[in-house]
C-alpha positions as CSV (number, residue, x, y, z in Angstrom):
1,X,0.0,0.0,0.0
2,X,0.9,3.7,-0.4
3,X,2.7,5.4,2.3
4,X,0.4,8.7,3.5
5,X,0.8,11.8,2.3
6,X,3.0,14.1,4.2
7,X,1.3,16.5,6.6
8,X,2.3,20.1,6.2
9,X,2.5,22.8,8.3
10,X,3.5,26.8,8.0
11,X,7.0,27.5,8.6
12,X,5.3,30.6,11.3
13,X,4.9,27.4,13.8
14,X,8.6,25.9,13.3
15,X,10.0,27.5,16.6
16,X,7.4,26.0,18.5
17,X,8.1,23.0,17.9
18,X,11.1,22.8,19.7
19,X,11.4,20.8,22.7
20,X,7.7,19.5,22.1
21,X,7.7,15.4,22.8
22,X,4.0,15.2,22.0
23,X,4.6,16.5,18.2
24,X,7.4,14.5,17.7
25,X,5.7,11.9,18.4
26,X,2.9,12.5,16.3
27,X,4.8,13.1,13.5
28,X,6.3,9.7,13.8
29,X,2.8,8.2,14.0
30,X,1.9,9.5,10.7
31,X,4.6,8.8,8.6
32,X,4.7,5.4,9.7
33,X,0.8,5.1,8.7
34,X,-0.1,3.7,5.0
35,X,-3.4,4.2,3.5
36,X,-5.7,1.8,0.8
37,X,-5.3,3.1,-2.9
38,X,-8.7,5.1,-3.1
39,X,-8.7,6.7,0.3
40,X,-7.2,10.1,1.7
41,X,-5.8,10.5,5.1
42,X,-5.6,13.2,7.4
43,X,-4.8,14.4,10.9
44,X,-7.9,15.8,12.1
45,X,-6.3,16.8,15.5
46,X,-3.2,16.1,17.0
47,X,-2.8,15.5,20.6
48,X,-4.6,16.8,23.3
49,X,-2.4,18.7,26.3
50,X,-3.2,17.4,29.3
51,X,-5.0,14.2,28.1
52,X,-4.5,11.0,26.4
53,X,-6.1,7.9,25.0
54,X,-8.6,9.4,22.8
55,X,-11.7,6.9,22.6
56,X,-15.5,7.7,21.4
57,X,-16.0,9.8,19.2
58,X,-19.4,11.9,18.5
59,X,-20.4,14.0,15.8
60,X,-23.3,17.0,17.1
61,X,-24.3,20.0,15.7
62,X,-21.1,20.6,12.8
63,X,-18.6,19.8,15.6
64,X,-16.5,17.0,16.6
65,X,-16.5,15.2,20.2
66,X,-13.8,13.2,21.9
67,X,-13.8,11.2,24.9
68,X,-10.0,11.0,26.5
69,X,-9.9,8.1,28.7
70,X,-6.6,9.6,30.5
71,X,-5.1,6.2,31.6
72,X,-7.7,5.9,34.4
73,X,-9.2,2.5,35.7
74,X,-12.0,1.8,33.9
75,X,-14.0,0.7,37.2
76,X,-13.3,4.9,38.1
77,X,-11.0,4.0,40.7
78,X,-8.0,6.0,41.8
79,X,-9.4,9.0,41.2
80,X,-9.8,8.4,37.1
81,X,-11.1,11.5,35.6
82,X,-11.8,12.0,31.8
83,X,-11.7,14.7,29.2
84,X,-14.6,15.2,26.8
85,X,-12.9,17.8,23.8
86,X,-15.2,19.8,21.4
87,X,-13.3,20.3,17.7
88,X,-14.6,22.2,15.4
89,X,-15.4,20.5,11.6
90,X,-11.8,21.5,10.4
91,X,-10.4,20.3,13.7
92,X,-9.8,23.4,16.0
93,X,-10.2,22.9,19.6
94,X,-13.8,24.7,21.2
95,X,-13.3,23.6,24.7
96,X,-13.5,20.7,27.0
97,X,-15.2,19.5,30.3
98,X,-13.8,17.1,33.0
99,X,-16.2,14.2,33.5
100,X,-15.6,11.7,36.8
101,X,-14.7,8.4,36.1
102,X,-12.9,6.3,32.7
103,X,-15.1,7.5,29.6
104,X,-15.3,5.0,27.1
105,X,-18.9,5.3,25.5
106,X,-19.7,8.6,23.9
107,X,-22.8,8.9,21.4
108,X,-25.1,11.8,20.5
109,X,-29.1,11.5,20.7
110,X,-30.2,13.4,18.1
111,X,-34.3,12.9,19.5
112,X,-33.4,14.6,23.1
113,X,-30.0,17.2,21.3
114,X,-27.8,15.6,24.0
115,X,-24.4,13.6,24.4
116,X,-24.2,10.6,26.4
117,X,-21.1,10.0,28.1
118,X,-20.7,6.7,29.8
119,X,-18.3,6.0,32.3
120,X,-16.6,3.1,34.4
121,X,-17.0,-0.2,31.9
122,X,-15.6,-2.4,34.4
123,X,-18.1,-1.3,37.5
124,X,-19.2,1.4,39.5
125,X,-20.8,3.1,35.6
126,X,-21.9,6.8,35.9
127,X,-23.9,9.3,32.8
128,X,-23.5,12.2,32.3
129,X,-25.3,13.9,29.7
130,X,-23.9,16.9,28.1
131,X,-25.7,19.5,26.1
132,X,-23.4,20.0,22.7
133,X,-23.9,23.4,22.4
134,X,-22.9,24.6,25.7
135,X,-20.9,21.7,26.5
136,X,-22.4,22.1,30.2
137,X,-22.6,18.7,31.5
138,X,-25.5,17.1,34.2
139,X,-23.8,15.5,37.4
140,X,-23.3,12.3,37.1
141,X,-26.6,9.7,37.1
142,X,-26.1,6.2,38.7
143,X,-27.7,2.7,36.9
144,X,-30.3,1.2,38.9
145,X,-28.4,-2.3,38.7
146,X,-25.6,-4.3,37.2
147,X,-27.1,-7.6,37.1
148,X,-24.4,-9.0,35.1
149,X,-21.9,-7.5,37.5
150,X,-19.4,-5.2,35.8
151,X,-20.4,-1.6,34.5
152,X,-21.7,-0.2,31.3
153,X,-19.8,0.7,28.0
154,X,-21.5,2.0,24.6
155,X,-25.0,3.3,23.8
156,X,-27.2,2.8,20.9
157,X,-30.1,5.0,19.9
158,X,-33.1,3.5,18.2
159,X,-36.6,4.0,17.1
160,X,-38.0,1.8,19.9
161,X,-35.5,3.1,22.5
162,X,-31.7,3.4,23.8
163,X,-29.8,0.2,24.5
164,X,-26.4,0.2,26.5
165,X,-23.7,-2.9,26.0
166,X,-23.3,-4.6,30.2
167,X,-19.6,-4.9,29.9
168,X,-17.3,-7.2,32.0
169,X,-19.5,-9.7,33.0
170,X,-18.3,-11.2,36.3
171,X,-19.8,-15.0,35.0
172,X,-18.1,-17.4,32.8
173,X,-20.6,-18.5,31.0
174,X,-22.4,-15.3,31.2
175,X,-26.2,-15.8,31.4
176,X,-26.8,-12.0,32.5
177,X,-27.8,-9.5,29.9
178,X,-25.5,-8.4,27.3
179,X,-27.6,-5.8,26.8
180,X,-30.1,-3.6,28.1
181,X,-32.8,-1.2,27.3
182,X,-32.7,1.8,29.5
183,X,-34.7,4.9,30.8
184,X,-34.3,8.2,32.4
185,X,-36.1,8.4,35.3
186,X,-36.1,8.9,39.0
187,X,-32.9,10.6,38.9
188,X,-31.4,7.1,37.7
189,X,-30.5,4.9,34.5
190,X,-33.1,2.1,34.9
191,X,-32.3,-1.1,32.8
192,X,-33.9,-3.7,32.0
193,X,-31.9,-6.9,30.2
194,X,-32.5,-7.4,26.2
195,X,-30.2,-10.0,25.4
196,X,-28.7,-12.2,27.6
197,X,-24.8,-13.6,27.1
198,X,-25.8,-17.2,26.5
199,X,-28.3,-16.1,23.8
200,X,-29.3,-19.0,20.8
201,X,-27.3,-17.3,17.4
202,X,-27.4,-18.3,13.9
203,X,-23.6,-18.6,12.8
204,X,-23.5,-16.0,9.7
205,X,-20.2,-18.1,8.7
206,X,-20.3,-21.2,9.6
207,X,-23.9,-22.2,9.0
208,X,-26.2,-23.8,12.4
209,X,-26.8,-22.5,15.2
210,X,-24.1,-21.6,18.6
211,X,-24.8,-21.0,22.2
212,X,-23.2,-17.7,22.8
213,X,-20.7,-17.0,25.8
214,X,-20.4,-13.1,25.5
215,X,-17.1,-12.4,27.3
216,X,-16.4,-8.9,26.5
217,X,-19.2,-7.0,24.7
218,X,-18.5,-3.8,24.1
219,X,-19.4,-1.1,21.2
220,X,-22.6,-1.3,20.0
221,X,-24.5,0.9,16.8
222,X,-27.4,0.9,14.6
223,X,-26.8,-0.7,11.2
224,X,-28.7,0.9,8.2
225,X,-30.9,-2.9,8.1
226,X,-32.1,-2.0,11.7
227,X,-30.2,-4.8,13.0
228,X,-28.4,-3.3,16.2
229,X,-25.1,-4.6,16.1
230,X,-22.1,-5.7,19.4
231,X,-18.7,-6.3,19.3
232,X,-17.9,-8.6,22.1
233,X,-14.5,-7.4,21.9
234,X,-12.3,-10.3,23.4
235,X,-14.7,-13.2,21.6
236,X,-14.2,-11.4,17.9
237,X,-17.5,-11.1,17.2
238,X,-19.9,-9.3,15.7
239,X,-23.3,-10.0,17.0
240,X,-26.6,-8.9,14.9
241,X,-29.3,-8.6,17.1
242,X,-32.5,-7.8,14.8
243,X,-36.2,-7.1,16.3
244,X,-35.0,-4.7,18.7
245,X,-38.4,-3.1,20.4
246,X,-40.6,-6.2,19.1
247,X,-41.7,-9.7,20.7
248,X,-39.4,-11.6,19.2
249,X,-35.3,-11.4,18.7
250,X,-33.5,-12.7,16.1
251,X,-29.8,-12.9,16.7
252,X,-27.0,-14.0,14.2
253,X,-23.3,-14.0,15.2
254,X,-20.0,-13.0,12.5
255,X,-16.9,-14.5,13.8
256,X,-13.6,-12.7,13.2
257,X,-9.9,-13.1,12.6
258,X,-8.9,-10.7,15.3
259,X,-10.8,-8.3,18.3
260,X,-12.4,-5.0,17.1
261,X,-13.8,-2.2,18.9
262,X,-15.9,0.3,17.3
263,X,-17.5,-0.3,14.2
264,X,-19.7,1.9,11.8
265,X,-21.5,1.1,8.5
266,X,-21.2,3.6,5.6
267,X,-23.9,5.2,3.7
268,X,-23.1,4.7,0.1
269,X,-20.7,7.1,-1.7
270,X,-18.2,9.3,-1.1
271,X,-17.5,10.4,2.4
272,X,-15.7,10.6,6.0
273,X,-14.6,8.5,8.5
274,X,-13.3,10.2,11.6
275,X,-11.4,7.3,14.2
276,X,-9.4,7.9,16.7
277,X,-6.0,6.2,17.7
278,X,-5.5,5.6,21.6
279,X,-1.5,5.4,21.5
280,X,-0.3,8.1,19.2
281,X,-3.4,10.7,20.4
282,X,-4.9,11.4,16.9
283,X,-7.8,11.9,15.5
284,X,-8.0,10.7,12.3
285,X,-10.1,11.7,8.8
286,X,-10.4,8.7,6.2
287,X,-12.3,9.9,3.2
288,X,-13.5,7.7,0.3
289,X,-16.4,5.9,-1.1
290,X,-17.9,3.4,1.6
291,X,-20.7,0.9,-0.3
292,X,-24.2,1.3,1.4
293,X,-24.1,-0.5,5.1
294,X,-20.7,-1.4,4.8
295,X,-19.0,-2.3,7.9
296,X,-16.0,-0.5,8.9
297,X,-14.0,-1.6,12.0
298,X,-11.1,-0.6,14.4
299,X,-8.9,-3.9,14.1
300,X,-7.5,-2.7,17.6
301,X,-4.6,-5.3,18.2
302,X,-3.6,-5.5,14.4
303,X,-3.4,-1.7,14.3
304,X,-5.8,-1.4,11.4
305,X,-8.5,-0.1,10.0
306,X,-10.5,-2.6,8.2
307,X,-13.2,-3.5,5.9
308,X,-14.9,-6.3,7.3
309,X,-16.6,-8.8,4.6
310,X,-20.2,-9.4,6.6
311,X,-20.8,-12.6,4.8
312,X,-17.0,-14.6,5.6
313,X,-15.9,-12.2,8.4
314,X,-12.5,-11.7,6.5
315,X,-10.5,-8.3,6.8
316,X,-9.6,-5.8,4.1
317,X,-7.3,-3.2,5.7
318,X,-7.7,0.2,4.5
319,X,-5.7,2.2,6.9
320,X,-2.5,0.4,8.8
321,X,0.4,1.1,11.1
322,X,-1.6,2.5,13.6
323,X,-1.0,2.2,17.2
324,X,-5.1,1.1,18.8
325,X,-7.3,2.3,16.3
326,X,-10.8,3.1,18.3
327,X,-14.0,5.0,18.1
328,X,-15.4,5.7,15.0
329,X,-17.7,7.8,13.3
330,X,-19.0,8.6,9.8
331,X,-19.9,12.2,9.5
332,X,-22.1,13.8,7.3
333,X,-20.2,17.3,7.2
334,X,-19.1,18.5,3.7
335,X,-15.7,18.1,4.7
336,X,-13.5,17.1,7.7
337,X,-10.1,17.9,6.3
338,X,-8.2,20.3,8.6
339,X,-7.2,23.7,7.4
340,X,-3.7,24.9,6.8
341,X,-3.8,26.6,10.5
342,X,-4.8,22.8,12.6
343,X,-1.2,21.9,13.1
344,X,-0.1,25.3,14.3
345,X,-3.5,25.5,16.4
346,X,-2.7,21.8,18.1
347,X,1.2,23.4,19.0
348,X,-0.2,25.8,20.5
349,X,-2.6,23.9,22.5
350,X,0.2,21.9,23.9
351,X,1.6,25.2,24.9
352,X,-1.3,26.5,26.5
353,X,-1.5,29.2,24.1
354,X,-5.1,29.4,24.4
355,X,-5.5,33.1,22.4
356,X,-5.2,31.0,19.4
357,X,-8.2,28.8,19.8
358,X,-11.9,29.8,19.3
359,X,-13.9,29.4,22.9
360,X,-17.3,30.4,23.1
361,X,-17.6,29.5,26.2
362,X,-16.4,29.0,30.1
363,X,-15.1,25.6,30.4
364,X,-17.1,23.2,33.3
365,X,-16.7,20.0,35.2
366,X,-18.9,17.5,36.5
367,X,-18.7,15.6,39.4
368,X,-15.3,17.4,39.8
């Protein structure tokens, strides 16, 4: 494959650069990343100062929202706190709140204008719900229960209602919900199981039936069939779960070559793919044509980007040499590419050169 194009940057910023660790090392990560013939590549924003381990990823109202895990534990303790960012479409920074707890599920409810920000996968989950064009965030909401007896990790929005993934099931096999539907209400997240671990599964490639043992399940989205669709992460699967809001589930399971997190399915033609990647600190901009409900996945442990055939479950990388490719998200903005001005605007970031960064508002925190 190609190497990547070369990112550029105006000679104004050069002496900035001195002395900075984080750009250096982001400039490694991209010129050691290589691209599929067809596709363009480019840094949407560079590392965050002060944070780390970019994760979800949320498009809301022509901006861009990332969750930075910041090394916490992802059962919140040790004092774990997390960094929600606000980019703008061409990738300079708006602001950002500090959210108690490891984020790791971050999705945006177009029926209630709101961001969901789950956090804690492992146990003790919090939400905070954060309003996209203030970025004011709610204090954070407790879940009723935990019946499986971990915490709580993505969110899915769907005609018939919103359905969160019950990560790190404490069973082996798990017979608990995988996942469940939830309400607002009370001052709580009430759940209520959907899909249990052991649930019956037609193998998509394979053929029969399988008892499932859901280990790990993790992301979770929508598919353009209606289908809503889990990665159970450490199993390598993709499971279909189709029916969602009726009597009667039907649930298939794709087997894979290697673990994925997110995953996102385009919507025919040309467009963007914003990911971001947890080791280097970049967000990411992959823009090309994506066939109608195509499913595009962050092969985490192989570093890739990948096409993933929904029929055989085989890979077709389209970005590699990553370093943990994440949360992804297709965007329907006209463009994503950074202006001339993004690298310059994440130096000075690093620098705390805030003059240079469009703020329309006080930054907050929640459950600070």
């Amino acid at each position: 494959m190609p190497a990547i194009r070369r990112i550029h940057y105006s000679t104004s910023a050069l002496p900035l650069l001195i002395g900075l660790g984080m750009v250096a090392a982001a400039s490694a990560a991209v010129a050691n990343v290589t691209v599929a013939p067809g596709y363009s590549l480019s840094v949407l924003a560079g590392p965050l100062a002060g944070s780390s381990a970019p994760d979800s990823i949320a498009v809301a109202g022509g901006d861009v929202f990332v969750g930075y895990g910041n090394g916490g534990n992802p059962d919140g303790s040790g004092g774990a706190m997390s960094t929600i960012a606000e980019y703008s479409s061409k990738g300079a920074l708006v602001g950002s709140i500090t959210v108690t707890g490891h984020n790791d599920g971050l999705r945006y409810n177009a029926g209630t204008g709101q961001l969901w920000a789950i956090q804690n996968e492992d146990a003790n989950p919090n939400l905070v719900l954060i309003n996209p064009t203030t970025l004011s965030p709610s204090t954070p909401t407790s879940f009723s229960s935990t019946p499986h007896g971990g915490g709580y990790d993505d969110v899915a929005f769907g005609p018939n209602g919103t359905y969160i993934s019950a990560s790190n099931p404490h069973d082996n096999p798990n017979t608990a919900p995988a996942i469940v539907s939830a309400t607002l209400a009370g001052g709580m997240v009430n759940v209520a199981g959907l899909m249990n671990g052991n649930a019956i599964a037609t193998v998509i490639n394979g053929g029969g039936t399988t008892t499932l043992n859901l280990q790990d399940p993790d992301s979770m989205i929508f598919n353009h069939s209606g289908a809503l669709v889990l990665d159970s992460q450490a199993d390598q699967q993709l499971v279909y779960v189709n029916g969602v809001g009726g009597l009667t589930l039907g649930v298939s399971v794709l087997n894979l070559p290697s673990t994925v997190d997110d995953t996102a399915f385009g919507n025919g033609g040309r467009q963007t793919l914003l990911f971001t990647d947890r080791g280097s600190g970049i967000v990411y901009a992959l823009t090309g044509a994506f066939g109608f409900n195509q499913a595009i996945s962050a092969a985490d442990t192989l570093n890739e980007i990948v096409s993933v055939n929904q029929t055989t479950g085989a890979f077709t990388p389209l970005v590699t040499g990553l370093n943990g490719p994440h949360g992804e998200v297709f965007t329907v903005l006209a463009s994503s590419a950074p202006e001339p001005a993004t690298w310059s605007m994440m130096i000075a970031g690093l620098l705390g050169a805030g003059a240079l960064l469009r703020r329309r508002r006080p930054l907050a925190a929640a459950g600070a």
